[in-house]
Rosetta silent file (secondary structure, phi, psi, omega in degrees, C-alpha in Angstrom):
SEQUENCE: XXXXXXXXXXXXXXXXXXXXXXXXXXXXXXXXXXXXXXXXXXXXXXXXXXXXXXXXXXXXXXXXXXXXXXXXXXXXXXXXXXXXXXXXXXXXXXXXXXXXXXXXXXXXXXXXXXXXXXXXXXXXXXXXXXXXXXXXXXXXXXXXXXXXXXXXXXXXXXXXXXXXXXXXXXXXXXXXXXXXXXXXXXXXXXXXXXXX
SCORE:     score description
SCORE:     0.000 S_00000001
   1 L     0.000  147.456 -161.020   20.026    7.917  -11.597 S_00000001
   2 L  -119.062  164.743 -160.965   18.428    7.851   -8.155 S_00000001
   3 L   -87.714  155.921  171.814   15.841    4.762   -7.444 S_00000001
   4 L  -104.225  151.273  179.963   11.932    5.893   -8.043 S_00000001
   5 E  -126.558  119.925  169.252    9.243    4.967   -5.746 S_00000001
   6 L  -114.567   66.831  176.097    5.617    5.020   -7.268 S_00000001
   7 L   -83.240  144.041 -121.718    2.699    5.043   -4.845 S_00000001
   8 E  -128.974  112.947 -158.031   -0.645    3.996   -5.840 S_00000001
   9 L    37.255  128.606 -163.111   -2.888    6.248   -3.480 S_00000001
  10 L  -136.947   48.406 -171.749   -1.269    8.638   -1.858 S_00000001
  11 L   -88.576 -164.267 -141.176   -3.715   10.476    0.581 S_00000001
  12 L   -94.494    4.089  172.158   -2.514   12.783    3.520 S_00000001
  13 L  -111.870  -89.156 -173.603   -1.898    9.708    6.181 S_00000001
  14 H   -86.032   -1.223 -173.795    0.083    6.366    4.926 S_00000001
  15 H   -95.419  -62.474  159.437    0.666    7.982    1.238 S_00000001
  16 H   -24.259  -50.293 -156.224    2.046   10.684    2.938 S_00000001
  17 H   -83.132  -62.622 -171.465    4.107    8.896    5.764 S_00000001
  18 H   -52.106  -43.249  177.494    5.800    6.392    2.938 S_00000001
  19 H   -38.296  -59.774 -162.786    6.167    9.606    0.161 S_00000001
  20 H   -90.966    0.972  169.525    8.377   11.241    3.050 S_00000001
  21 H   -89.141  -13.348 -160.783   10.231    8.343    4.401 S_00000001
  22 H   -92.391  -33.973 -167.630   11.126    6.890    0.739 S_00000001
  23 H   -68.172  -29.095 -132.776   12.096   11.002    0.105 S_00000001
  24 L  -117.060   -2.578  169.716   13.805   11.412    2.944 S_00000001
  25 L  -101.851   -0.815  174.851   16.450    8.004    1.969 S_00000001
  26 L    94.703   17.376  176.982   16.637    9.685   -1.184 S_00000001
  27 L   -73.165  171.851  157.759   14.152    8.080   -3.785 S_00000001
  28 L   -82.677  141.306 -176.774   12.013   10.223   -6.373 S_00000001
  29 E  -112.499  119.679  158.410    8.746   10.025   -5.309 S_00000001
  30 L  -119.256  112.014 -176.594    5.696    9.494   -7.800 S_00000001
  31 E   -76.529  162.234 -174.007    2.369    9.726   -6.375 S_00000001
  32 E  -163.784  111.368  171.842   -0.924    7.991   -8.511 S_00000001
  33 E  -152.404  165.875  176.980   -4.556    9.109   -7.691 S_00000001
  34 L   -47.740  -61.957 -154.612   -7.513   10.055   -9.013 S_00000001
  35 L   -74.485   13.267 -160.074   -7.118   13.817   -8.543 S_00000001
  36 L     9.468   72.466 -166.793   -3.614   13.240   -9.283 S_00000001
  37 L  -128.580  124.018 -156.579   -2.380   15.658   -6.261 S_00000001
  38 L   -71.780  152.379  174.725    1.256   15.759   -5.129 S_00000001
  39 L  -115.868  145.293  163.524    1.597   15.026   -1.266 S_00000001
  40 L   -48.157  136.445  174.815    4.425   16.453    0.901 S_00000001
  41 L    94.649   30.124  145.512    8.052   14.464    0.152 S_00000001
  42 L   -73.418  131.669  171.728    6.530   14.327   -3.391 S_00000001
  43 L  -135.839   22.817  152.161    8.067   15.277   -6.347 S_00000001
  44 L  -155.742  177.824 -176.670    5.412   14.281   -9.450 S_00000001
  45 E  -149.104  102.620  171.008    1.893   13.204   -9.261 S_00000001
  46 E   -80.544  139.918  168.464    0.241   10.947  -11.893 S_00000001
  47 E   -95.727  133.924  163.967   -3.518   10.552  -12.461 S_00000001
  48 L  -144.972  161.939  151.612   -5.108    6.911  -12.024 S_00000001
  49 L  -143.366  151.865 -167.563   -8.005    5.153  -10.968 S_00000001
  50 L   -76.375  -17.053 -174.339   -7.463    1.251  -10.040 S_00000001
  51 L   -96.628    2.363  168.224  -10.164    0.111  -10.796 S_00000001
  52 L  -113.106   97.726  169.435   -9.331    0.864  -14.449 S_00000001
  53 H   -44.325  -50.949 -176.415   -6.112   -1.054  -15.528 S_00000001
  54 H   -58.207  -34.389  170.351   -5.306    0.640  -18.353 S_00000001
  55 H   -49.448  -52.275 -177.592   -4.848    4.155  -16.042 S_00000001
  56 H   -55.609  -45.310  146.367   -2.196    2.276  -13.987 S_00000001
  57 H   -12.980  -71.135 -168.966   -0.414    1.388  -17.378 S_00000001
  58 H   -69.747  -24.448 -172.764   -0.263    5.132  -18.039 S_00000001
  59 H   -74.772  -43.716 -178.486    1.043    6.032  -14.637 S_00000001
  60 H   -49.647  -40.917  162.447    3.836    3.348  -15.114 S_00000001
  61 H   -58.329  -73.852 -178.785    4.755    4.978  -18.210 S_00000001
  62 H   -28.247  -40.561 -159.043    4.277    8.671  -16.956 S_00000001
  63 H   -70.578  -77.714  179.620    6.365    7.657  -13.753 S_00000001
  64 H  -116.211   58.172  133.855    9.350    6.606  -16.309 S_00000001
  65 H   -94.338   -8.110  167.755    9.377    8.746  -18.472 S_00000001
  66 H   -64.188  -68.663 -154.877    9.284   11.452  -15.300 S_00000001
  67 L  -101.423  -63.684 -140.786   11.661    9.429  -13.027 S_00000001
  68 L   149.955 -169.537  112.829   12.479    6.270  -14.501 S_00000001
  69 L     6.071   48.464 -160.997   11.703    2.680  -13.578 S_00000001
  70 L   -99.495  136.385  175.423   10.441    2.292  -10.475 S_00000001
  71 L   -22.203  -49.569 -175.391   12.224    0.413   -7.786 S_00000001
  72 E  -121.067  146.503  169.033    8.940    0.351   -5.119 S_00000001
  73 L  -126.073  168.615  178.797    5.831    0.120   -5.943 S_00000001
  74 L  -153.264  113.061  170.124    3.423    0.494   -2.714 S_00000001
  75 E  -103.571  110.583 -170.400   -0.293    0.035   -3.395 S_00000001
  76 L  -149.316   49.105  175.499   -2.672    1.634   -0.570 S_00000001
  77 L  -103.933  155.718 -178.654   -5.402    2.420   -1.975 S_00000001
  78 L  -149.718  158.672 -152.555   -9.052    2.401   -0.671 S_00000001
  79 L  -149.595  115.062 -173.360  -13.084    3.013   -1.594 S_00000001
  80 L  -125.912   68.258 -167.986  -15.171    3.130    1.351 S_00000001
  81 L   -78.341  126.270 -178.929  -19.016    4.121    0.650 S_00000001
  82 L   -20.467  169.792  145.862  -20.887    4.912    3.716 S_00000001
  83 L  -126.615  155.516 -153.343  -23.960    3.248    4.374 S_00000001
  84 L   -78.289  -28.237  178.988  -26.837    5.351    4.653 S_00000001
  85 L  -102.941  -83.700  173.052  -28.488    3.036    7.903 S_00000001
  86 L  -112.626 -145.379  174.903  -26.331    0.108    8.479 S_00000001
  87 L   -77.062  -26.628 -168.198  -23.851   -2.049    7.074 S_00000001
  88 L  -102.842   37.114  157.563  -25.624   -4.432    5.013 S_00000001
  89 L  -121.834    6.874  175.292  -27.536   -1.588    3.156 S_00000001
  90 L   -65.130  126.462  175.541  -24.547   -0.235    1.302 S_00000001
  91 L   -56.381  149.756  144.232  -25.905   -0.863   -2.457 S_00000001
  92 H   -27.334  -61.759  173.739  -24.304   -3.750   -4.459 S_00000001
  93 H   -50.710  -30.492 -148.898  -23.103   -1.705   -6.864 S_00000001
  94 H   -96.263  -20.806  158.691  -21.397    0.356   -4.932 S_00000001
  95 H   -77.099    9.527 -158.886  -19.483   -2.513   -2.761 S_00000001
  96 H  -104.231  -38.304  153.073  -18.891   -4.000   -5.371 S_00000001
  97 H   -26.168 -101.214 -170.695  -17.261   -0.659   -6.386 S_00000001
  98 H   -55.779  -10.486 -161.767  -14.986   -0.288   -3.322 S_00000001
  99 H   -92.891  -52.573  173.482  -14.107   -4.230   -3.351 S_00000001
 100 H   -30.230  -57.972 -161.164  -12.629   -3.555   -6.905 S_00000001
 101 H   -91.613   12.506  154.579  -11.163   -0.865   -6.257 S_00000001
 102 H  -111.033    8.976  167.453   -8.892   -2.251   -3.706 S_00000001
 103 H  -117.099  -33.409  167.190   -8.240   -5.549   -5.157 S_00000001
 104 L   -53.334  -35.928 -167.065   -8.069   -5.036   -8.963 S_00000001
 105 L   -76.173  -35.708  179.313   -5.407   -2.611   -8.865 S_00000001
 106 L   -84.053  -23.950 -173.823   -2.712   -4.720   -7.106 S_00000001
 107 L   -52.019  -38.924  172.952   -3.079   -7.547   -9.557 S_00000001
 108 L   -89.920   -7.737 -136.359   -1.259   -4.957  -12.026 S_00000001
 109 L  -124.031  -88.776 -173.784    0.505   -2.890   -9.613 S_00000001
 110 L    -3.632  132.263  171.297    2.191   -4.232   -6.242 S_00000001
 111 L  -139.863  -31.968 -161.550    5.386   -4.783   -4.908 S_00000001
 112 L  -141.423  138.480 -174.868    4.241   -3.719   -1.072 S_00000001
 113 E  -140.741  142.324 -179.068   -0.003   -3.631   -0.530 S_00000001
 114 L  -121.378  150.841 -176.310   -1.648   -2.038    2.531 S_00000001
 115 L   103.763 -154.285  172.244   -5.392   -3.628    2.946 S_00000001
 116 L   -17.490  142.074 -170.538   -7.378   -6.864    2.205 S_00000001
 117 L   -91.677  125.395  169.199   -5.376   -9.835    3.048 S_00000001
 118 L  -130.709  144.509 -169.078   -4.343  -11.809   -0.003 S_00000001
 119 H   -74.346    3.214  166.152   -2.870  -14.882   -0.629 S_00000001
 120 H   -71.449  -21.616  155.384   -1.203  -13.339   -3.701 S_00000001
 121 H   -45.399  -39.230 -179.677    1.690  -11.728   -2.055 S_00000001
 122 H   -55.017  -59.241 -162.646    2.968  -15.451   -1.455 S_00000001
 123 H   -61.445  -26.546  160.916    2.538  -16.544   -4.988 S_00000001
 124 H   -49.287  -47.039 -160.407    4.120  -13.332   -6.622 S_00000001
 125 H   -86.465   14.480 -176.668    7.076  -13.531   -4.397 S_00000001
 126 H  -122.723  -25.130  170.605    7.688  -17.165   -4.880 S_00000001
 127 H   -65.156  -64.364 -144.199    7.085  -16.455   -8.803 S_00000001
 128 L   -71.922  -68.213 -116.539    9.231  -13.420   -8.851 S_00000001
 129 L   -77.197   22.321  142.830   11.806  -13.946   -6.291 S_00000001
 130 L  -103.144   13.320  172.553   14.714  -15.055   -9.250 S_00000001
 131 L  -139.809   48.213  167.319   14.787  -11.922  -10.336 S_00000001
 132 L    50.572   55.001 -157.745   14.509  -10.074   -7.367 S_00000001
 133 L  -152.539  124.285  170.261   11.219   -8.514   -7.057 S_00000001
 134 L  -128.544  151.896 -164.002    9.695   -9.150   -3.399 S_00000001
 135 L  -135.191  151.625 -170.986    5.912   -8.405   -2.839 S_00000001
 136 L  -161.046  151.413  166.141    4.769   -8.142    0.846 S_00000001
 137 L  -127.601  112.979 -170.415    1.248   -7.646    2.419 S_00000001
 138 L   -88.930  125.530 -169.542    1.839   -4.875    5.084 S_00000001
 139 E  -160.873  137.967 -160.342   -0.976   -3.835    7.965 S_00000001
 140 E   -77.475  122.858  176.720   -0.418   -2.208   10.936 S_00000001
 141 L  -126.273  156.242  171.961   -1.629   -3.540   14.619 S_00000001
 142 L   -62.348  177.351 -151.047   -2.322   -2.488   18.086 S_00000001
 143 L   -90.831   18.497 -171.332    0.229   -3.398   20.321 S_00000001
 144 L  -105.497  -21.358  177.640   -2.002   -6.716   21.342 S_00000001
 145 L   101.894  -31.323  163.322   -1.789   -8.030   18.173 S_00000001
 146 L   -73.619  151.680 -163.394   -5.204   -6.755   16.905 S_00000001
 147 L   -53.010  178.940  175.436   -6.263   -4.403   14.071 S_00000001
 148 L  -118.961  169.501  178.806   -5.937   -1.037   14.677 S_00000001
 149 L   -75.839 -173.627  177.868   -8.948    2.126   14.168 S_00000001
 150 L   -90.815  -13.666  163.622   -8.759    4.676   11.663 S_00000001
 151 L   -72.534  -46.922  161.464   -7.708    6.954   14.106 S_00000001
 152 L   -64.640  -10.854 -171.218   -4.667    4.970   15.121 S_00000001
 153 L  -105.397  123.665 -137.797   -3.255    4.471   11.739 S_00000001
 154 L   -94.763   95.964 -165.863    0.071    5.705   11.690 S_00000001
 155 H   -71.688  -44.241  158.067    1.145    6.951    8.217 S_00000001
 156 H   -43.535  -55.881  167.801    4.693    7.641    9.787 S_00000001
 157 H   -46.592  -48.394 -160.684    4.470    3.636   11.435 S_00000001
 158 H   -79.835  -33.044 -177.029    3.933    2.565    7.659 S_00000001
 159 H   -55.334  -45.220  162.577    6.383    4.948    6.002 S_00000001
 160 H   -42.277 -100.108 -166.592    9.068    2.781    8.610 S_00000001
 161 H   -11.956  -52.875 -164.648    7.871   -0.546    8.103 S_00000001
 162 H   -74.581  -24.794  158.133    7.937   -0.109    4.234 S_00000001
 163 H   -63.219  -18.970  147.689   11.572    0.978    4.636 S_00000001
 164 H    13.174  -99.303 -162.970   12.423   -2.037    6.104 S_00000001
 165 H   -63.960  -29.377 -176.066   10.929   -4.020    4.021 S_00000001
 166 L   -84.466  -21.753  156.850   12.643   -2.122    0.893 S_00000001
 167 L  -131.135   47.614  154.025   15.890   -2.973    2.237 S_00000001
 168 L   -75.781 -176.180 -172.788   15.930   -6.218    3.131 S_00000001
 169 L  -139.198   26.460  148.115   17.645   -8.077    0.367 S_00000001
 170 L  -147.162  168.437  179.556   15.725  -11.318   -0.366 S_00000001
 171 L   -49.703  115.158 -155.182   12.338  -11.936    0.053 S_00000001
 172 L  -123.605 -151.700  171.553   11.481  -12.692    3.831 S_00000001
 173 L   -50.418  159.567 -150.568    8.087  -13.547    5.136 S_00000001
 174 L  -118.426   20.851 -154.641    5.254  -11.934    2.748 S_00000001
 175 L  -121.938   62.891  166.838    2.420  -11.365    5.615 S_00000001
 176 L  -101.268  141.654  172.218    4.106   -8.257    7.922 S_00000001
 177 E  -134.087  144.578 -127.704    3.011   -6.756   10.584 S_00000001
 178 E  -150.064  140.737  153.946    4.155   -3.530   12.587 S_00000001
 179 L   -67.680  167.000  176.434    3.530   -1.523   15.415 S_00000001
 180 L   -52.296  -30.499  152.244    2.440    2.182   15.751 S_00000001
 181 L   -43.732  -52.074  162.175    6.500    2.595   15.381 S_00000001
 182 L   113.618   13.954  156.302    6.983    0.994   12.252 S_00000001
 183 L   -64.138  172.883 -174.999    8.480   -2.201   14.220 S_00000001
 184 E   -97.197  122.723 -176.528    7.859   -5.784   13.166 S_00000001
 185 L   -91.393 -152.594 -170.172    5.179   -7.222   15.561 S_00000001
 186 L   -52.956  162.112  151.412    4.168  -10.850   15.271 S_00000001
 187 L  -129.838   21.427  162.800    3.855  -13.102   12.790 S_00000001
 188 L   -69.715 -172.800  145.535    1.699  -15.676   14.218 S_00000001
 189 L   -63.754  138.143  170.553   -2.131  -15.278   14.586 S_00000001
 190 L  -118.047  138.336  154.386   -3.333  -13.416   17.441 S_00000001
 191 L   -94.737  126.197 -169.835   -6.455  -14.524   18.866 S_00000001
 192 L  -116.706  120.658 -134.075   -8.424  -12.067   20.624 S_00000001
 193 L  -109.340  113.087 -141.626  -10.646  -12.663   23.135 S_00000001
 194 L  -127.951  128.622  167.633  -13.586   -9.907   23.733 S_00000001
 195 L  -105.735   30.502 -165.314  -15.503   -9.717   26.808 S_00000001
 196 L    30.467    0.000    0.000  -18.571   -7.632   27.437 S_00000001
C-alpha cells in the first residue's frame, strides 16, 4: 500500500508544488476543493469546503476509500474578498467569511498548515506526539527574514519544505520557516526595520 497525502486546497501554486513533490517521492495524492479539480502530480480530487466540517469528514472518507488513510495532511487553504475602496470596507460578513474559512478547517484537518499563525500547532503536537502525528505551521520568507508577496510565493519552495518536514521522524520545532528554496530559514523573530 503506498502512503496517501490529502491536500486541503490545492490551487495551481503551493497545492500544486506539494501535489508534485509528495508524487514525485511516491505518495498518492488526494486533492480537496470546492470545485473538486485534480492538479498536476494528482491522482483523485475530492470536493470540500472548510468552512463546512462535515465536507472535510466526507473527503477523509472519500480519500480512504480511494487511497487509504492518509499519512499527510497539508491544509492551505485561503478566502480573500477584495475590498471594493480600501481595506476596512470589506463587509463583515464577508471577512468574517474568509477568517473562517482559513481557520475552521484546520481545527478538523491539519497535520502541516500554510497561513494564519496559530498557537495550535504547539498544542496538537505536544497532544499527539505519542502516537506519532506531528503538526507544523509552515510560511515561507524573503531571504531577510520577512514575509514574502504573492508574487514571490514559491509553490515548488513549499512542496520542499513540506518534504522535510514529512520526513523528519519526531516532532521538531512546530513554527517553520523556509526560503524561496524550500530551506529552513530562521526560527527566531525577525524584526524589520522600514525606512521611508
Amino acid at each position: 500500500m503506498s502512503l496517501v497525502a490529502l491536500i486541503l486546497g490545492a490551487g495551481a501554486n503551493v497545492g500544486k508544488g506539494v501535489a508534485q513533490q509528495l508524487k514525485s517521492q511516491g505518495y498518492t495524492v488526494v486533492v480537496g476543493s470546492r470545485s473538486a479539480t485534480k492538479v498536476d502530480g494528482t491522482s483523485h480530487a475530492v470536493k470540500l469546503d472548510v468552512t463546512q466540517p462535515e465536507t472535510i469528514k466526507a473527503a477523509f472518507a472519500e480519500t480512504e476509500k480511494f487511497a487509504g488513510p492518509p499519512n499527510v495532511v497539508a491544509f492551505n487553504t485561503s478566502s480573500l474578498t477584495p475590498p471594493p475602496g480600501d481595506a476596512v470596507s470589506v463587509p463583515l460578513e464577508a471577512f468574517s467569511r474568509d477568517v473562517s474559512f482559513g481557520t475552521t478547517g484546520l481545527y478538523a484537518a491539519a497535520f502541516i498548515y500554510t497561513g494564519n499563525i496559530l498557537p495550535f500547532m504547539q498544542l496538537f503536537g505536544n497532544s499527539f506526539k505519542d502516537e506519532n502525528f506531528r503538526f507544523y505551521f509552515a510560511s515561507q520568507i524573503s531571504r531577510i527574514g520577512g514575509p514574502v508577496t504573492m508574487a514571490q510565493l514559491s509553490g515548488h519552495a513549499h512542496g520542499v519544505a513540506y518534504w522535510n518536514l514529512i520526513q523528519r521522524k519526531e516532532q521538531g520545532d512546530w513554527d517553520l520557516r523556509f526560503y524561496e528554496d524550500g530551506s529552513e530559514g530562521p526560527h527566531e523573530p525577525v524584526h524589520l526595520v522600514f525606512q521611508p
